[in-house]
N, C-alpha and C positions, 0 to 999 in steps of 0.2 A: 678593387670592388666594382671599378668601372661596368667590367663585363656583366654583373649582375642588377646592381641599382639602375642602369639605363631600362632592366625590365617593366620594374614596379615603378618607374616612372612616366615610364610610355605605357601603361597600362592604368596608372590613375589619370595620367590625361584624358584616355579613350572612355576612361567609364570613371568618371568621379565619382557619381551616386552610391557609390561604394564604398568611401568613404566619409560623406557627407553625414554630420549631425545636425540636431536643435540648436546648438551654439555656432552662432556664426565668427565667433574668433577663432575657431578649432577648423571651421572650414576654409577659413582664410591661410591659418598657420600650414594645414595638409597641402595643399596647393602649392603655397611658397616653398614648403621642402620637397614635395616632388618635382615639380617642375624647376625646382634650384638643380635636384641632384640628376636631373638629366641633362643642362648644361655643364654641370663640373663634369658629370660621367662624359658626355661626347670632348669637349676640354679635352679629359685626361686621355684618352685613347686615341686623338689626332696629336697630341704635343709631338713635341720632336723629343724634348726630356725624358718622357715616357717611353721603357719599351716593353715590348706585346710578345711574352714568351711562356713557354709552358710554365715554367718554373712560378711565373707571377699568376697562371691561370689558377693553377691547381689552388695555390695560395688564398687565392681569391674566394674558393669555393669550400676550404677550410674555413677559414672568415666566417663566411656563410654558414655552414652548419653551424657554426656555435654558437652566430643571430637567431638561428632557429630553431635551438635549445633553450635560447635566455627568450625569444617571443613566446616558447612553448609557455613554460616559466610562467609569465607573466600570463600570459593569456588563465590558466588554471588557479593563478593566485588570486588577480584581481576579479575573477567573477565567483571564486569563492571567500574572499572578503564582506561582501556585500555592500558594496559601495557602487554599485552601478547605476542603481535604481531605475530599471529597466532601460537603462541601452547600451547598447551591445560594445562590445571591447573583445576585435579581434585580430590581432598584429599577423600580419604575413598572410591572414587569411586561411589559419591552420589551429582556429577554437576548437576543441571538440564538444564547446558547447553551442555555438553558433554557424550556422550553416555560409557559407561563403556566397558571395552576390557574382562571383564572374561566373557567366557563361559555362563554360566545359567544367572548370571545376566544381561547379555548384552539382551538375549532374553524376560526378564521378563520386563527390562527399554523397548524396545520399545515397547511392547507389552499392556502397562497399565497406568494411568494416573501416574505423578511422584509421587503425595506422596500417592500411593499406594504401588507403588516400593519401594520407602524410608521407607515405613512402612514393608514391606515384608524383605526389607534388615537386618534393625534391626532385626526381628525375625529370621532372620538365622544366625545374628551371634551370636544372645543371645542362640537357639539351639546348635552352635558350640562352644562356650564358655561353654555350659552344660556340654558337652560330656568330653570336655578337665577336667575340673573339676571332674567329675566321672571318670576318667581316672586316674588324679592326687591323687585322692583322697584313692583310691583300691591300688594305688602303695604303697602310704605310709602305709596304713594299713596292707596290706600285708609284708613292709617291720618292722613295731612296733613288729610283729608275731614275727618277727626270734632272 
């Protein structure tokens, strides 16, 4: 899952405000697991123990889809619960009832029906899990060289 969690990690890095609340134990907690899982993510994809092959990509991105069936899930249950009490709760950044705070996506959510968006979404992080991937992958080969 290396290939993918290193996204959403270096991406709450760069814009926290996104998911900062009123409680500041939930901004503490958000921070310490993103920025945890972008050194296990970098970790996992320099180990020597680890190897970087399609078979684990694909796998990867399996995984994935079905975090972002159960965020869907969740995103639709708990704001139809009623337990929010006005603030927002949007896993993945794929509510359809809350507009998303990054940049490009924010303009492509309102821009388009949702699950063209949701479908757009996926394909850009399966794109950035590519890159990650070929990126991990040329390090290590480069590093087998020496």
């Amino acid at each position: 899952m290396s290939f993918i969690t290193i996204l959403g990690s270096i991406m709450t890095i760069i814009l926290p405000d996104s998911c900062f609340t009123s409680d500041m134990l939930i901004n503490i907690h958000t921070m310490w697991l993103h920025c945890g899982s972008l050194v296990v993510s970098i970790y996992l994809l320099m180990s020597k123990e680890v190897e970087i092959n399609k078979k684990n990509f694909i796998s990867s991105f399996i995984v994935f889809l079905i975090f972002v069936f159960l965020a869907e899930e969740l995103n639709i249950t708990i704001y139809n619960s009623g337990i929010l009490n006005g603030e927002t709760f949007n896993m993945f950044y794929i509510s359809p009832y809350f507009i998303t705070h990054l940049p490009v996506f924010k303009t492509i959510q309102e821009s388009v029906p949702f699950i063209l968006y949701l479908l757009i979404y996926i394909e850009v992080i399966f794109l950035g899990s590519l890159i990650i991937y070929f990126i991990a992958y040329n390090i290590k080969k480069l590093r087998r060289k020496r």
